[in-house]
C-alpha positions as CSV (number, residue, x, y, z in Angstrom):
1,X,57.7,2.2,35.0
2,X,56.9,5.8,36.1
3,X,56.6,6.1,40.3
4,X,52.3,6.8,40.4
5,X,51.9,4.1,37.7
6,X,54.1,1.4,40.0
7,X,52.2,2.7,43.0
8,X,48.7,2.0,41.6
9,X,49.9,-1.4,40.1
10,X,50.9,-2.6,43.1
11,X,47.9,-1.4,45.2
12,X,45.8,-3.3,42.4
13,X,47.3,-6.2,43.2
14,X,47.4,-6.3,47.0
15,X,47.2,-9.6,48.5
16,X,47.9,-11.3,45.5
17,X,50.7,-13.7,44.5
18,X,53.1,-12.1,41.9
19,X,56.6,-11.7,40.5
20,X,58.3,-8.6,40.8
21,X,61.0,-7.4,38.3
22,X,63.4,-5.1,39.7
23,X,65.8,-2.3,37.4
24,X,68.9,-4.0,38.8
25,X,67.8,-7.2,37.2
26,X,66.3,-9.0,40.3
27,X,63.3,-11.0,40.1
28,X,61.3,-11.2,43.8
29,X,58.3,-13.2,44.0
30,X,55.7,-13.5,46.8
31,X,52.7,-11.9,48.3
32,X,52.1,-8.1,48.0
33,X,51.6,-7.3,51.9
34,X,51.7,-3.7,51.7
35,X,52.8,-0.4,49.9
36,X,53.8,3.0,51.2
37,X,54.7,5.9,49.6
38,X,58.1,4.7,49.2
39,X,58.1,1.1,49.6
40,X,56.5,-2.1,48.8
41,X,56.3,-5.3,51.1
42,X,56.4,-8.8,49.6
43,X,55.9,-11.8,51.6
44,X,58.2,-14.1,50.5
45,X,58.1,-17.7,51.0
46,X,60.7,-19.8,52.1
47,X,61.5,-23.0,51.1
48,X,62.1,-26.2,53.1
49,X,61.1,-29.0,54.8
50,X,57.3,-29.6,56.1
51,X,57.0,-31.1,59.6
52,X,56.7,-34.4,58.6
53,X,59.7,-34.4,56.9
54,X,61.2,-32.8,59.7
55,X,60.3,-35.9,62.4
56,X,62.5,-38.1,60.2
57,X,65.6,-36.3,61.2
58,X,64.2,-34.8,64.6
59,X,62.1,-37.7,65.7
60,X,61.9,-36.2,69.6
61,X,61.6,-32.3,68.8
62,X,57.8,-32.6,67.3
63,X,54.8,-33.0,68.7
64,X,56.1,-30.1,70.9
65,X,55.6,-31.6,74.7
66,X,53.6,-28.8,76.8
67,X,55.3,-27.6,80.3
68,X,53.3,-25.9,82.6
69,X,51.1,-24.3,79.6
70,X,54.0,-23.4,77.4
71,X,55.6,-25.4,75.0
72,X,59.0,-27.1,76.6
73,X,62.1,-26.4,74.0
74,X,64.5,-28.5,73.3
75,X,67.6,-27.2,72.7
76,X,68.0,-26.0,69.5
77,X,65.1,-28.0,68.0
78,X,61.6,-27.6,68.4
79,X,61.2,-24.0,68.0
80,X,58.2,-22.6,65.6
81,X,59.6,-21.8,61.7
82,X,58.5,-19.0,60.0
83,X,57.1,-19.5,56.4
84,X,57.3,-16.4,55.6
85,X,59.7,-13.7,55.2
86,X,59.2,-9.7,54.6
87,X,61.2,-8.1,52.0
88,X,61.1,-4.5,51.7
89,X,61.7,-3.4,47.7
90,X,61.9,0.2,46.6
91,X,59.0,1.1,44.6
92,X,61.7,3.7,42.4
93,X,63.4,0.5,41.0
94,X,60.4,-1.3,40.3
95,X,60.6,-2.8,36.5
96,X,57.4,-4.9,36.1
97,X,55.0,-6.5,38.4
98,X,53.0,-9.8,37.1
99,X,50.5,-12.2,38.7
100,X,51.7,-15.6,39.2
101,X,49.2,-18.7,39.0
102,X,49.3,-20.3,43.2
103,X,48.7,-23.4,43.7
């Protein structure tokens, strides 16, 4: 895929959930946040437990219990996860780019 034609692809699809095919034979797949002239930023989502599944093996870290306004950590537990994590893929080595259905 030519360098202009990847560029307007990826524009096209901003905000959308796709899977991205890399030259080096890496498949990426997650939300177009943005593209630059030289890069384009997924949204990947990470896999895991939800928080109720969490309370069965961290019964006291959730609800989070509020000190003086801001939430009182326990330590090591009870700290806000992140669903979400940027990755930053060269838009030279893009391959293909295709919409995935999201559920």
């Amino acid at each position: 895929m030519k360098y202009q034609e990847a560029h307007e692809i990826c524009i096209k699809h901003m905000f959308r959930y796709v899977s991205v095919t890399m030259t080096s034979g890496s498949v990426y797949d997650g939300i177009v946040e943005g593209v630059d002239d030289e890069n384009l930023y997924l949204a990947v989502p990470i896999g895991g437990m939800d928080q109720d599944q969490m309370r069965a093996f961290f019964p006291f870290a959730y609800p989070y219990p509020y000190f003086g306004g801001y939430p009182y950590l326990y330590p090591g537990f009870g700290f806000p996860r992140r669903r979400f994590v940027r990755q930053i893929l060269p838009l030279a080595g893009l391959l293909a780019l295709s919409l995935l259905p999201y559920y």
